[in-house]
PDB file of N, CA, C, O and CB in Angstrom:
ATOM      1  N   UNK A   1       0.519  -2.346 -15.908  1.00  0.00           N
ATOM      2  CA  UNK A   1      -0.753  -2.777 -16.467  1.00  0.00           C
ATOM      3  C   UNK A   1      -1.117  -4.137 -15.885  1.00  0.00           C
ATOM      4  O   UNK A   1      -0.131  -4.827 -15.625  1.00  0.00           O
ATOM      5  CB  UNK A   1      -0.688  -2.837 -18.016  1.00  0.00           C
ATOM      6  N   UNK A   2      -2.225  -4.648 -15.638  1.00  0.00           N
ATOM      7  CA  UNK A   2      -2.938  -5.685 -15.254  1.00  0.00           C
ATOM      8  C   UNK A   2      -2.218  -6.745 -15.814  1.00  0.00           C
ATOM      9  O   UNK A   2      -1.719  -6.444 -16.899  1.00  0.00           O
ATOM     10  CB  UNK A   2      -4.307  -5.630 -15.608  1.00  0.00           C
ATOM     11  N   UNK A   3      -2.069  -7.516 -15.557  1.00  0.00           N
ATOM     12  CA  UNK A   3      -2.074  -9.111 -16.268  1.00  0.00           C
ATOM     13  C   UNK A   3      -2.821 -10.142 -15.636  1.00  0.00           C
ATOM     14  O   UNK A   3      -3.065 -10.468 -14.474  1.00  0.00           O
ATOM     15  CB  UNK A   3      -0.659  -9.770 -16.323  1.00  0.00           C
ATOM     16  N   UNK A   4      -3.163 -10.634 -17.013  1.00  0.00           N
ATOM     17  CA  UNK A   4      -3.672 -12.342 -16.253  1.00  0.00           C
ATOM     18  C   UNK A   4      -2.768 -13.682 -16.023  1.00  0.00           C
ATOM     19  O   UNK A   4      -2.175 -13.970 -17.062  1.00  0.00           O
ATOM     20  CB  UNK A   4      -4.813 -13.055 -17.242  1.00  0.00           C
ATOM     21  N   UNK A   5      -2.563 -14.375 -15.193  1.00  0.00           N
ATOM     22  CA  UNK A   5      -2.113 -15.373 -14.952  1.00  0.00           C
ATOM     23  C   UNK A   5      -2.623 -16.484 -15.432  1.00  0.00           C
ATOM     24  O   UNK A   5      -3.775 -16.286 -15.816  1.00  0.00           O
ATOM     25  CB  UNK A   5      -2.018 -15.393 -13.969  1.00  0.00           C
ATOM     26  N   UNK A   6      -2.215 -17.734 -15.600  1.00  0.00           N
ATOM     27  CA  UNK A   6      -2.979 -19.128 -15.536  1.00  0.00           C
ATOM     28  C   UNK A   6      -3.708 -19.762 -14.708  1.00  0.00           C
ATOM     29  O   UNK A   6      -4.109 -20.914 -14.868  1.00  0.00           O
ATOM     30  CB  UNK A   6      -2.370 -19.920 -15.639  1.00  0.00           C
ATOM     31  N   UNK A   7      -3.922 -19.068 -13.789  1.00  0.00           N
ATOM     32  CA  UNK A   7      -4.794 -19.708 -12.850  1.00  0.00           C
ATOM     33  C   UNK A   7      -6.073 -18.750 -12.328  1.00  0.00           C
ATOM     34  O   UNK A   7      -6.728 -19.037 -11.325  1.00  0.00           O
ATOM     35  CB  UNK A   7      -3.880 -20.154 -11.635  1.00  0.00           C
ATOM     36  N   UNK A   8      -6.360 -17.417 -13.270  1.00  0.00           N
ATOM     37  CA  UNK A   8      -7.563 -16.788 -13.535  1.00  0.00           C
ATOM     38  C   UNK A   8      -7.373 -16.073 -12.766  1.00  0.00           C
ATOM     39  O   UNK A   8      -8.320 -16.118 -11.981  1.00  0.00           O
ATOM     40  CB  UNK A   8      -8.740 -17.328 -13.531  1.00  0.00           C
ATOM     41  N   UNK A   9      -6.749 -15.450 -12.507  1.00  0.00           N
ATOM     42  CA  UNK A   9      -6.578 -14.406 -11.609  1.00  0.00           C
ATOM     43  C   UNK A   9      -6.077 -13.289 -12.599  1.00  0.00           C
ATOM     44  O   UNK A   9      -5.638 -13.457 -13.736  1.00  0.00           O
ATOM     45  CB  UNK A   9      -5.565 -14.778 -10.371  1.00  0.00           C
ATOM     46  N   UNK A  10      -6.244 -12.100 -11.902  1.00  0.00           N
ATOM     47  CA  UNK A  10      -5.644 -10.782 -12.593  1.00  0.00           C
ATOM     48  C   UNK A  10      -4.794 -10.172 -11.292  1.00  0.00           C
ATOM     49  O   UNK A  10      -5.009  -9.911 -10.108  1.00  0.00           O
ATOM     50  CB  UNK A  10      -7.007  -9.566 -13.249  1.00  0.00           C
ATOM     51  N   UNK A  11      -3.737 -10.111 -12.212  1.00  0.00           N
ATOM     52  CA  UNK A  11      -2.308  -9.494 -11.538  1.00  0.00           C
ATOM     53  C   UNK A  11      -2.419  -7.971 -11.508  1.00  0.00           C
ATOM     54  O   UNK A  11      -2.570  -7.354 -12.562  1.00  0.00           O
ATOM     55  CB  UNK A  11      -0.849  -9.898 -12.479  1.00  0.00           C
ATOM     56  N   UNK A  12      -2.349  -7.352 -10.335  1.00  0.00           N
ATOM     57  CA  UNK A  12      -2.594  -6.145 -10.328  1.00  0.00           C
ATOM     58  C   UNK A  12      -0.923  -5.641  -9.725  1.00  0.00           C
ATOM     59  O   UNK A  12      -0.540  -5.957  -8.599  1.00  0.00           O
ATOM     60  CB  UNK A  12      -4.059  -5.824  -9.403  1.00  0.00           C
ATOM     61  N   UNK A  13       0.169  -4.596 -10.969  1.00  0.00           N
ATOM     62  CA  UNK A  13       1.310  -4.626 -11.047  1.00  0.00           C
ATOM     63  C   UNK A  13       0.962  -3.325 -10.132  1.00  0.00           C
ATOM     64  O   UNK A  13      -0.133  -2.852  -9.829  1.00  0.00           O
ATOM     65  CB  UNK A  13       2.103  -4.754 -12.444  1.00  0.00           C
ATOM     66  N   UNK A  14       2.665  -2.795  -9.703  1.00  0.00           N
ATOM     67  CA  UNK A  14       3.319  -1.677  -9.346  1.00  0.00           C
ATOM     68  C   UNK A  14       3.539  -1.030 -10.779  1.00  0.00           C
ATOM     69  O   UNK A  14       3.919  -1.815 -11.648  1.00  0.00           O
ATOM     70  CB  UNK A  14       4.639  -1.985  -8.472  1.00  0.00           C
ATOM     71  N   UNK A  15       3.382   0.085 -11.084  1.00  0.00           N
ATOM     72  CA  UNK A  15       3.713   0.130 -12.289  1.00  0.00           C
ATOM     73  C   UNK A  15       5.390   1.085 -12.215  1.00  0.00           C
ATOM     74  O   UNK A  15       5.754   1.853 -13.106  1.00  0.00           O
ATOM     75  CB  UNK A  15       2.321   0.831 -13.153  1.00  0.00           C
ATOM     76  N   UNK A  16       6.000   0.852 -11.252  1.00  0.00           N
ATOM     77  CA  UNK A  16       7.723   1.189 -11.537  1.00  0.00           C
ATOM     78  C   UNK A  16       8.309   0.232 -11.107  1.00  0.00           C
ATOM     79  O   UNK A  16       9.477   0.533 -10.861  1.00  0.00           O
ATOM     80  CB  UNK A  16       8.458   2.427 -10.855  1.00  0.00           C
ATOM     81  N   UNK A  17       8.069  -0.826 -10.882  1.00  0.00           N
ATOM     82  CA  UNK A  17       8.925  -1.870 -11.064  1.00  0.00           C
ATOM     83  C   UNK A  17       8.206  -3.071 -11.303  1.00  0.00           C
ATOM     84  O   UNK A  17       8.692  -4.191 -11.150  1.00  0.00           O
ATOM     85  CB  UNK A  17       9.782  -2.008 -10.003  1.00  0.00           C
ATOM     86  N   UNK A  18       6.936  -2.810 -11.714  1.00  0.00           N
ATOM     87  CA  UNK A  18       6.017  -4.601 -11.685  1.00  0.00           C
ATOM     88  C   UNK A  18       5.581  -5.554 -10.909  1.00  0.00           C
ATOM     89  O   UNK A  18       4.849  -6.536 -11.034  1.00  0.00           O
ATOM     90  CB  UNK A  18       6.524  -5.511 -12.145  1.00  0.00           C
ATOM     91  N   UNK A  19       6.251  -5.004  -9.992  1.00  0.00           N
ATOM     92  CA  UNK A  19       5.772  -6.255  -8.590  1.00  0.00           C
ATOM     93  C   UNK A  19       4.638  -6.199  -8.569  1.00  0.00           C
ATOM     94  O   UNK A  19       4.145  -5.294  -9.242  1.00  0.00           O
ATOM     95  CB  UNK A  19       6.173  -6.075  -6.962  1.00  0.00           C
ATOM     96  N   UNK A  20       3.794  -7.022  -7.883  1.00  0.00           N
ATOM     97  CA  UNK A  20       2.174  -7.973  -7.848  1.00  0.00           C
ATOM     98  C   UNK A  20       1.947  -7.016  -6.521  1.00  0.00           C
ATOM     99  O   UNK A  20       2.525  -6.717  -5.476  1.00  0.00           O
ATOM    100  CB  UNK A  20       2.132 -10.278  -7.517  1.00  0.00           C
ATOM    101  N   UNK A  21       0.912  -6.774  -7.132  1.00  0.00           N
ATOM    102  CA  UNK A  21       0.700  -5.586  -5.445  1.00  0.00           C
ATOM    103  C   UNK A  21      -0.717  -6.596  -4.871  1.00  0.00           C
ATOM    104  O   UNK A  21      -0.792  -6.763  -3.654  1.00  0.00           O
ATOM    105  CB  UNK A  21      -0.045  -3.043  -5.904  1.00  0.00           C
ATOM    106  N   UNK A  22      -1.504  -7.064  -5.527  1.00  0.00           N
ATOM    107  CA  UNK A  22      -2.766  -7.892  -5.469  1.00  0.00           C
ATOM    108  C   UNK A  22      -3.143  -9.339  -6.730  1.00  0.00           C
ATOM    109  O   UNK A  22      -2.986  -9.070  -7.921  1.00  0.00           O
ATOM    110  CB  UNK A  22      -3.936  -6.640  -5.635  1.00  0.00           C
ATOM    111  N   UNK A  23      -3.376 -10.044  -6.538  1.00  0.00           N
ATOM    112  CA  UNK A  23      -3.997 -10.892  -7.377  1.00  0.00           C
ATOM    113  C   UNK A  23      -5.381 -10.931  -7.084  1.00  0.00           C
ATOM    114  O   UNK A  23      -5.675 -11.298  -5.947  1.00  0.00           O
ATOM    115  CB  UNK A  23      -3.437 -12.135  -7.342  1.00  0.00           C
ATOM    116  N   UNK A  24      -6.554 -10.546  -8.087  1.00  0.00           N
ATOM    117  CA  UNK A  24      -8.081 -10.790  -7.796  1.00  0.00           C
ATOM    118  C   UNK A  24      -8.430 -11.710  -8.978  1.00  0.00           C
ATOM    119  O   UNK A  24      -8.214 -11.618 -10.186  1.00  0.00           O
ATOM    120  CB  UNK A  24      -9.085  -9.321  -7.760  1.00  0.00           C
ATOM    121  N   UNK A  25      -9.045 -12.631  -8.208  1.00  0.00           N
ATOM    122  CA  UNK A  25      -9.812 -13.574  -9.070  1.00  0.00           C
ATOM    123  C   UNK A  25     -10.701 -13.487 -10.002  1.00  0.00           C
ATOM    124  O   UNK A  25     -11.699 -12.785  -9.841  1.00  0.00           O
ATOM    125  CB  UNK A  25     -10.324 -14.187  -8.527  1.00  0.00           C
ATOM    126  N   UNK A  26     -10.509 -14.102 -10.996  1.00  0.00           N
ATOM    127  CA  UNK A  26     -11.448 -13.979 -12.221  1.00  0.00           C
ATOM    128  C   UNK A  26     -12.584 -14.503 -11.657  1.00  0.00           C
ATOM    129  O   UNK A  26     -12.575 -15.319 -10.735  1.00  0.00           O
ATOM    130  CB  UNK A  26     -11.033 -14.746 -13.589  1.00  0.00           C
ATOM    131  N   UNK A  27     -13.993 -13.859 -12.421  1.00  0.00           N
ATOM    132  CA  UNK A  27     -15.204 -14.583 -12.492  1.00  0.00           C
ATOM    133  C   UNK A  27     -15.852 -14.794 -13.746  1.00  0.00           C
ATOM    134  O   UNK A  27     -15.549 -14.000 -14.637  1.00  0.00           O
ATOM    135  CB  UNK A  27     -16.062 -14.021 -11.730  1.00  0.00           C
ATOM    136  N   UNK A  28     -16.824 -15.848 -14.057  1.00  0.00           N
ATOM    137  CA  UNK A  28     -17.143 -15.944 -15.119  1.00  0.00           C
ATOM    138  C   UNK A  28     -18.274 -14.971 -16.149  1.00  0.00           C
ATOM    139  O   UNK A  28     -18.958 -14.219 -15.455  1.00  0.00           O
ATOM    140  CB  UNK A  28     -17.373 -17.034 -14.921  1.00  0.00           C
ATOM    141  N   UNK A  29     -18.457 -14.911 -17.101  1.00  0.00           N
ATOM    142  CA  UNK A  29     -19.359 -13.899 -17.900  1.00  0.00           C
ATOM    143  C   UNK A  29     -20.401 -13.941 -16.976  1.00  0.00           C
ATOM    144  O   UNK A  29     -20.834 -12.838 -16.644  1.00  0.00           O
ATOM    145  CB  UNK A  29     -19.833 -14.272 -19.491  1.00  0.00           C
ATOM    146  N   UNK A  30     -21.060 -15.196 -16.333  1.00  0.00           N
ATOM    147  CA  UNK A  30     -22.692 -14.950 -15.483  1.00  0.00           C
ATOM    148  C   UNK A  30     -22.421 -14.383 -14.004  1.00  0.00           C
ATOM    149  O   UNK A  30     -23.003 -13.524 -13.341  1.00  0.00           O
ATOM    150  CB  UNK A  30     -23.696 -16.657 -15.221  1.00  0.00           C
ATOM    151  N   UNK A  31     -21.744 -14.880 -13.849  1.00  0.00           N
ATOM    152  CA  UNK A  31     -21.115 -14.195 -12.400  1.00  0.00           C
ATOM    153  C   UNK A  31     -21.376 -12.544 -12.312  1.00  0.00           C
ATOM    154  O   UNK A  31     -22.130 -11.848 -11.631  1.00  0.00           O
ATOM    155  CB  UNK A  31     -19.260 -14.445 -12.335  1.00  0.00           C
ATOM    156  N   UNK A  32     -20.334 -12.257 -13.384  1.00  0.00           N
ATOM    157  CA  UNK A  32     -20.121 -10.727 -13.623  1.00  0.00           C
ATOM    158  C   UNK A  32     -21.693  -9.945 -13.789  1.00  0.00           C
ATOM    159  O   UNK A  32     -22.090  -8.952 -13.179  1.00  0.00           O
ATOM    160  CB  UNK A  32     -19.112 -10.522 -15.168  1.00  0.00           C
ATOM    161  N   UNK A  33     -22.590 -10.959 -15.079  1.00  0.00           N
ATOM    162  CA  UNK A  33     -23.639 -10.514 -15.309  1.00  0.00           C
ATOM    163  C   UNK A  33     -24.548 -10.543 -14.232  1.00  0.00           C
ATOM    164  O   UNK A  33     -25.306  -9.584 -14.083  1.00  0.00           O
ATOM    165  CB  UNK A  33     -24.018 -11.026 -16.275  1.00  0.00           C
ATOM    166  N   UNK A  34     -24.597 -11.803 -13.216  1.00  0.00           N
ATOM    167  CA  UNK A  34     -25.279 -11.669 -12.233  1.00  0.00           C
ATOM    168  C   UNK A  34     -25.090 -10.101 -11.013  1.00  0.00           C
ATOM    169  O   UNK A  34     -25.914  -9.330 -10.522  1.00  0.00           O
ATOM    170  CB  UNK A  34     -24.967 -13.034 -11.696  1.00  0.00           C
ATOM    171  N   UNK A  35     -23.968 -10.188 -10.946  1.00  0.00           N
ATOM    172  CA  UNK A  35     -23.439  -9.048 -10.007  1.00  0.00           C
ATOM    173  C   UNK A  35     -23.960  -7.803 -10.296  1.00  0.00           C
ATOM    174  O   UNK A  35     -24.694  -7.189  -9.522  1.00  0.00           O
ATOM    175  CB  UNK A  35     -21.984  -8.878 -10.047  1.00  0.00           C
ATOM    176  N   UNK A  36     -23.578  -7.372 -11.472  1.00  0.00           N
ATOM    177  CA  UNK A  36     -24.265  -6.291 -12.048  1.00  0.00           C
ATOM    178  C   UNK A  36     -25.829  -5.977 -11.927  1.00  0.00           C
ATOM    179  O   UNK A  36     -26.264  -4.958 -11.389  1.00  0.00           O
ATOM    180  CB  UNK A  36     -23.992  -6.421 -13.301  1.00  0.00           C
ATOM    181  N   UNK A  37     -26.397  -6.701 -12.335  1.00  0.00           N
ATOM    182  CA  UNK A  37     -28.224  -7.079 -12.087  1.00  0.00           C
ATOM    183  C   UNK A  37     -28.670  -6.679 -11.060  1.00  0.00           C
ATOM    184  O   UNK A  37     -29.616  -5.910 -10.893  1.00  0.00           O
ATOM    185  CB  UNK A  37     -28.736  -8.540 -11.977  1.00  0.00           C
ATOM    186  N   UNK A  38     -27.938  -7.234 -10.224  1.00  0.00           N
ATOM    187  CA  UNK A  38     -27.946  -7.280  -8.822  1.00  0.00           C
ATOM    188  C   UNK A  38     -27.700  -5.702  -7.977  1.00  0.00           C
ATOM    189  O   UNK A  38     -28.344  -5.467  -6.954  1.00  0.00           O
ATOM    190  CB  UNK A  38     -26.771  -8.363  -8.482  1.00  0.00           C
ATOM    191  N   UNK A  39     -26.671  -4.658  -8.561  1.00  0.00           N
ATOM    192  CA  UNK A  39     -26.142  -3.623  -8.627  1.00  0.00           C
ATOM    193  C   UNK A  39     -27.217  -2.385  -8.851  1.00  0.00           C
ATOM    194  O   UNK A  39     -27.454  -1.368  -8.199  1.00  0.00           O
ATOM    195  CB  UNK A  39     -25.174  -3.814  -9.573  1.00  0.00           C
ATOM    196  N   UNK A  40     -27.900  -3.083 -10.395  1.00  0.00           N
ATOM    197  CA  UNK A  40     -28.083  -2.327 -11.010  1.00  0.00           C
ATOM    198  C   UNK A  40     -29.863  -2.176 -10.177  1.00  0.00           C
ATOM    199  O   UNK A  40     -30.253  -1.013 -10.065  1.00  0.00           O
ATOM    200  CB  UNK A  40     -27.646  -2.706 -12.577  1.00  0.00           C
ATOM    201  N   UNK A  41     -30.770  -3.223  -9.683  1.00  0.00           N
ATOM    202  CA  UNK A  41     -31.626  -3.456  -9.042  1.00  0.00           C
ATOM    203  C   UNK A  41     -31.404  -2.994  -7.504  1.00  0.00           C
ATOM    204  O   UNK A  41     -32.400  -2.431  -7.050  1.00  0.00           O
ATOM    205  CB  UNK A  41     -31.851  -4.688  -9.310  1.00  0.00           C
ATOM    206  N   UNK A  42     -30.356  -3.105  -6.634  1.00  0.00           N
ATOM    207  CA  UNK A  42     -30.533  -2.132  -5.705  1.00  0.00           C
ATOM    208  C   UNK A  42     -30.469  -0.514  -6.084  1.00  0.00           C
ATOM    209  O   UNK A  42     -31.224   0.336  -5.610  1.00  0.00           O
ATOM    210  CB  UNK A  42     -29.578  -2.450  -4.770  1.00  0.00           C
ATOM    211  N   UNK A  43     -29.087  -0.206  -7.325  1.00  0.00           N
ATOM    212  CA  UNK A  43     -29.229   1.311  -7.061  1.00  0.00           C
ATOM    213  C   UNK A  43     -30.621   1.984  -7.934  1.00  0.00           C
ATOM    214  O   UNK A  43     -30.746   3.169  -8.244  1.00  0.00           O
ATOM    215  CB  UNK A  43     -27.683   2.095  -7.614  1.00  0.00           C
ATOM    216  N   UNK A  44     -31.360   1.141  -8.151  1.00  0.00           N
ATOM    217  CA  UNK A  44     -32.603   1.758  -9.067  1.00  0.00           C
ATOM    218  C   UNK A  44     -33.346   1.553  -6.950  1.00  0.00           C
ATOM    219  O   UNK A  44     -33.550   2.697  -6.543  1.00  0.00           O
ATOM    220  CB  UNK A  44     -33.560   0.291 -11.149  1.00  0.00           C
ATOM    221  N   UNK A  45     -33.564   0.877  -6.235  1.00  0.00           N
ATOM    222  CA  UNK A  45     -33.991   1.415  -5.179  1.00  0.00           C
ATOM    223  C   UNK A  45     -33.688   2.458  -4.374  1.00  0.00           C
ATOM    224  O   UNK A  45     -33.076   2.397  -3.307  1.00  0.00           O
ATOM    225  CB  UNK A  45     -34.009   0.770  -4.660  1.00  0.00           C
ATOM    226  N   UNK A  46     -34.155   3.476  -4.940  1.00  0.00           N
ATOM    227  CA  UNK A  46     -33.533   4.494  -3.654  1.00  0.00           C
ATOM    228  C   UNK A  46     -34.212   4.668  -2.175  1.00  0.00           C
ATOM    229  O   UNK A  46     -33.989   5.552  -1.348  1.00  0.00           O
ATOM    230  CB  UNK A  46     -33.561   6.024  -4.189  1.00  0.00           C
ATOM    231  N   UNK A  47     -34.963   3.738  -2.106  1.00  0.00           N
ATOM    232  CA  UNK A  47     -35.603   4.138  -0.528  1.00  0.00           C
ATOM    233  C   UNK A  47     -35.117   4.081   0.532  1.00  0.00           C
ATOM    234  O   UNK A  47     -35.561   4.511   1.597  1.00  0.00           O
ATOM    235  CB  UNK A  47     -36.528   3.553  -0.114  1.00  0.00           C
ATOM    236  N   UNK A  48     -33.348   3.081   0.137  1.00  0.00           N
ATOM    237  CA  UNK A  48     -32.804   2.186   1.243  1.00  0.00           C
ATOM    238  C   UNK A  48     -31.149   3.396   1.397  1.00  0.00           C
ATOM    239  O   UNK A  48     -30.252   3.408   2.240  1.00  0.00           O
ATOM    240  CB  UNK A  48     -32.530   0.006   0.543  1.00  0.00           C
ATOM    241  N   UNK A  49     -31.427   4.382  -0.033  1.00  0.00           N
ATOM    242  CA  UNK A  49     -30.171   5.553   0.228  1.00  0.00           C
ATOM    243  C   UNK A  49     -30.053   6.337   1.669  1.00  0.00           C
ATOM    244  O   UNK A  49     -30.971   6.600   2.446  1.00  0.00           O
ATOM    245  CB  UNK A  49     -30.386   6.831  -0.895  1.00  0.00           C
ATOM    246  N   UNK A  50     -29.007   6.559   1.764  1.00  0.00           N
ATOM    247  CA  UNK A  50     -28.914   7.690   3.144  1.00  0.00           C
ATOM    248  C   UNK A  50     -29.163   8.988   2.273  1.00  0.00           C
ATOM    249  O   UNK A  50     -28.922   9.212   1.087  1.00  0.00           O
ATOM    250  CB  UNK A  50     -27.109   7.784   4.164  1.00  0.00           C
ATOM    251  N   UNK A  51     -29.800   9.867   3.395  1.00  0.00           N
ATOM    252  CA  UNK A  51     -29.845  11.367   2.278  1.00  0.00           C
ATOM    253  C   UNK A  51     -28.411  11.973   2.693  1.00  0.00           C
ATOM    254  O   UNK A  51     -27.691  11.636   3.633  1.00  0.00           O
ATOM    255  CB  UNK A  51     -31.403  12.813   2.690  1.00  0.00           C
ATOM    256  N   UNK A  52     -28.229  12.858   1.823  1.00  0.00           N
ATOM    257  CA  UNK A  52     -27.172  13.546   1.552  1.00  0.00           C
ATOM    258  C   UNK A  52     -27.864  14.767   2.009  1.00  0.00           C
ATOM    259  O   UNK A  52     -27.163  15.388   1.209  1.00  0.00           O
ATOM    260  CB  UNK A  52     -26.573  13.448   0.120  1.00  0.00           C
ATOM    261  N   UNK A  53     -28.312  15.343   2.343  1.00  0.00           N
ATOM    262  CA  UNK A  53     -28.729  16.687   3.175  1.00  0.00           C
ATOM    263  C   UNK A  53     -28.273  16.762   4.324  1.00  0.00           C
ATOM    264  O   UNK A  53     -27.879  15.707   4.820  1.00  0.00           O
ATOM    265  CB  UNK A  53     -30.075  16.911   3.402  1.00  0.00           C
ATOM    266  N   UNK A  54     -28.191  17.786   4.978  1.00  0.00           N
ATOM    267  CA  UNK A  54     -27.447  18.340   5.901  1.00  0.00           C
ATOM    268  C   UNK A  54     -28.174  18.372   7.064  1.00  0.00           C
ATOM    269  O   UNK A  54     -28.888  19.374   7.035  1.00  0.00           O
ATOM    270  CB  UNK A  54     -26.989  19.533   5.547  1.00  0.00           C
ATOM    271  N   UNK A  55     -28.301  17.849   7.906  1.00  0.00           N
ATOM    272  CA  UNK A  55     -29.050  17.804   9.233  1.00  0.00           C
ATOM    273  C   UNK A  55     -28.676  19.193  10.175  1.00  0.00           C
ATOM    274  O   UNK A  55     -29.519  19.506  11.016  1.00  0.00           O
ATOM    275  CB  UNK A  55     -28.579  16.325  10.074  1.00  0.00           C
ATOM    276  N   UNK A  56     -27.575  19.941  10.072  1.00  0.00           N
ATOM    277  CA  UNK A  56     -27.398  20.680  11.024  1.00  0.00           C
ATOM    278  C   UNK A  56     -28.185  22.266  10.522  1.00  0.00           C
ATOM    279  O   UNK A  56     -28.173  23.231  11.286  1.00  0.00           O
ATOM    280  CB  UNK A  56     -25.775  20.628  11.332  1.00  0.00           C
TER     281      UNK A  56
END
């Protein structure tokens, strides 16, 4: 399972023996909220999607 460290990071374990496979950095509530916004405002554009249809 995940853990957090003291220095804001999240410990991303092995889960059969625990070892740290990654540490990713925390961000703050606006950060997160910004990102999302941001997410949520390109995938409401679909003009900029590739189509998924089949050219051949």
């Amino acid at each position: 399972m995940p853990t957090v460290n003291t220095t804001n990071s999240l410990q991303v374990l092995r889960p059969y023996d625990q070892r740290v496979i990654h540490e990713i950095p925390m961000d703050s509530a606006e950060t997160v909220m910004g990102a999302l916004a941001k997410a949520h405002q390109l995938f409401q554009d679909q003009s900029h999607w590739r189509s998924t249809r089949s050219t051949y």
